[in-house]
C-alpha positions in Angstrom: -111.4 257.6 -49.1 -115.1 256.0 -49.1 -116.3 259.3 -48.1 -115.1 261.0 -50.7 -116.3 258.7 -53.9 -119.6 258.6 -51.7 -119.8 262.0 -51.8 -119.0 262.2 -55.5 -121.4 260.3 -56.4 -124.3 262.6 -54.5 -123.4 265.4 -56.8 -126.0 265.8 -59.3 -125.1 265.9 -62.9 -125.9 269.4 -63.2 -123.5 270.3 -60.5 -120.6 268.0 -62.3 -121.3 269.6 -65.3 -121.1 273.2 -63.8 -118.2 272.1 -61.4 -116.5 270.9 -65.2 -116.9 274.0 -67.1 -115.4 275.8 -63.5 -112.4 274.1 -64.0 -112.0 274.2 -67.6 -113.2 278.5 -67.4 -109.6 278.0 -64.6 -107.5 276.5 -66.7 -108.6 278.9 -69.6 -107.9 281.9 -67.8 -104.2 280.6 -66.2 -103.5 279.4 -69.8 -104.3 283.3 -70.7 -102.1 284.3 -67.7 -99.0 282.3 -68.3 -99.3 283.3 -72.0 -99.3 287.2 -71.2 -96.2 286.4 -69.0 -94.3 284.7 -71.6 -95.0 287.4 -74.2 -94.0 290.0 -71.8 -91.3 288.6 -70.5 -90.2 288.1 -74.4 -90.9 291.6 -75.4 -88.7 292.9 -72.2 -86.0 290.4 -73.5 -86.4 292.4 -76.9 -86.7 296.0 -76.3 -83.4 295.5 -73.7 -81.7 294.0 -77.0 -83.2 297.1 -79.2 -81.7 299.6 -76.5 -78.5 297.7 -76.2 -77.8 298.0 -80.2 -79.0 301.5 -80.5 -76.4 302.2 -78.1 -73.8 300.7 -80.0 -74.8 302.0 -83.0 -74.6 305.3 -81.0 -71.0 305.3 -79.9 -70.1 304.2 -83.3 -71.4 306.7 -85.0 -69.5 308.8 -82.3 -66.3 307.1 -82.9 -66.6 307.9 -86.4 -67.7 311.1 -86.9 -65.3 312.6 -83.9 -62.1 310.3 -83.7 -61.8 308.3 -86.5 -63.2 309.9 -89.2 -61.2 313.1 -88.7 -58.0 311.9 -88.2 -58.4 309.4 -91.6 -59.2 312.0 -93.2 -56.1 314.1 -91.9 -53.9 311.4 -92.2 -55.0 310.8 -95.9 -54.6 314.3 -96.8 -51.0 314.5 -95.2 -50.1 311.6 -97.0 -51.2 312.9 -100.7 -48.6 316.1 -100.4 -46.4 313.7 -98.7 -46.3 310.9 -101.2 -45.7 313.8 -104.0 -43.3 315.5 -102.5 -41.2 312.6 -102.4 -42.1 311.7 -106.1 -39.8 314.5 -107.2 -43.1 317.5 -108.4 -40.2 320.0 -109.0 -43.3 322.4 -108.3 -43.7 321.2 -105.1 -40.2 321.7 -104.2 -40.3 324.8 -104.0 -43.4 324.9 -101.8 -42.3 322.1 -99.6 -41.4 323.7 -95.9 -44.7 326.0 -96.0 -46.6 322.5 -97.5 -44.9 321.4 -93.8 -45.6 324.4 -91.9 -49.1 325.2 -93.3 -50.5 322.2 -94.1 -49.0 319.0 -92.4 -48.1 320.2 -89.0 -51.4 321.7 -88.5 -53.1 318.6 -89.4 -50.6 316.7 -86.5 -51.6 319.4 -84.1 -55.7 318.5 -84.8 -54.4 315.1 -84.9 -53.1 315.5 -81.3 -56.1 317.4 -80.2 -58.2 314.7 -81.3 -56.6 312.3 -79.6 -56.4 314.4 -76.4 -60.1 315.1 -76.4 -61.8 312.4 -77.6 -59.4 309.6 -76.1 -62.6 307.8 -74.5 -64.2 307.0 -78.1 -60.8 305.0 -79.1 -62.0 301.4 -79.4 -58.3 300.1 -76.9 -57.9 300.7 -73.7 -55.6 301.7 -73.0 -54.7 303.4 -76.5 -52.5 301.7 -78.6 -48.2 301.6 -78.3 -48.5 303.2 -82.2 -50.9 306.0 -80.8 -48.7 307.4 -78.3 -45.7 306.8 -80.8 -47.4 309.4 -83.1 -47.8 311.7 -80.2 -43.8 311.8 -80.1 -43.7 312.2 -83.8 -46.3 315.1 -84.2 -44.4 316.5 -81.0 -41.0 315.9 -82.1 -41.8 317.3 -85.4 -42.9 320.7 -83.7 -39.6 321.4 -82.1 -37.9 320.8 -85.4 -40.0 323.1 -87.0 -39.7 326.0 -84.2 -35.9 325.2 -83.2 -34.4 324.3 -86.6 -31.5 322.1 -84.7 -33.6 319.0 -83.8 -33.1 316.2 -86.3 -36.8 315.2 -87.9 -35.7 311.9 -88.5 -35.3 310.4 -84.9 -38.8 310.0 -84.4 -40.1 308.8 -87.6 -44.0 308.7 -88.6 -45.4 305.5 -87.0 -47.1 304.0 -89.9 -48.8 301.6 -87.6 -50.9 304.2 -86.4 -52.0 305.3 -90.1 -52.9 301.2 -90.5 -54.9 301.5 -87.1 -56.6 304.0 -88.1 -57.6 303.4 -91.3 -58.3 299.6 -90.5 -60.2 300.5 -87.2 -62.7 303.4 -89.4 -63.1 300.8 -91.8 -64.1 297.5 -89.1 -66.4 300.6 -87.7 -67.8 301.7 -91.2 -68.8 297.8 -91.6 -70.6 297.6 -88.2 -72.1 300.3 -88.7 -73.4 299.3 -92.6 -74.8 295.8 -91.0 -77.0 297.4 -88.6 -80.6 297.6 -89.5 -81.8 300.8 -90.1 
């Protein structure tokens, strides 16, 4: 251990002073080092986040525009010249099976398709009881309409499926109206 303080003390100032500003120009730099890391490191952290939202936002916008959307929009519009019909419109009486041929069945067969297509976007996996109850409906209803002898009563609309529907565009709609733009 004597060697070493003797040996200290034979450096000249000069060389102390250079050895100091050495190790301070060392710690300087690692300082600059670790710093660069830490940003980096933070900057990965962010940009992973950023790509993990814009891919949400993505598939929500998908679920929306392709599912969801569409078969609100059906289901609204099926439910207008429903919601008349039964109100008594003696006009629409006399309109009622082609508003049911022309108008609602089609919008169960896109409804159908929809489903059938674009089954992947539906935010439950798998798809909800109500879903595939409306799938009877809609196909129910279609053998009534060609056959004329199947009661369209047995399989009623499942208006659990209208509520998930609307309810699940509108939970969408809201993510979709907090994100950032």
């Amino acid at each position: 251990m004597m060697g070493i303080l003797d040996a200290l003390r034979s450096i000249s100032t000069e060389d102390k002073t250079l050895f100091g500003l050495l190790v301070t120009n060392l710690i300087g730099t690692l300082s600059l080092v670790v710093m660069h890391l830490l940003k980096y490191r933070r900057e990965e952290r962010l940009y992973g986040l950023k790509v993990q939202l814009d891919t949400r936002v993505s598939l929500v916008r998908e679920q929306l525009s392709q599912l969801y959307g569409p078969i609100d929009a059906i289901l609204m519009r099926n439910r207008a010249i429903l919601d008349r019909m039964k109100g008594g419109d003696a006009v629409l009486k006399d309109y009622q099976q082609n508003l049911v041929r022309e108008v609602i069945l089609p919008g169960n067969k896109q409804i159908v398709s929809l489903i059938s297509e674009k089954m992947h976007l539906c935010t439950e996996s798998p798809i909800p009881p109500c879903w595939a109850e409306f799938l009877v409906h809609a196909e129910w209803l279609r053998l009534n309409e060609r056959d004329g002898s199947v009661p369209s009563n047995i399989f009623p609309f499942p208006k659990a499926f209208a509520e998930d529907i609307e309810k699940t565009t509108m939970r969408l709609k809201a993510e979709l109206s907090e994100q950032p733009t």
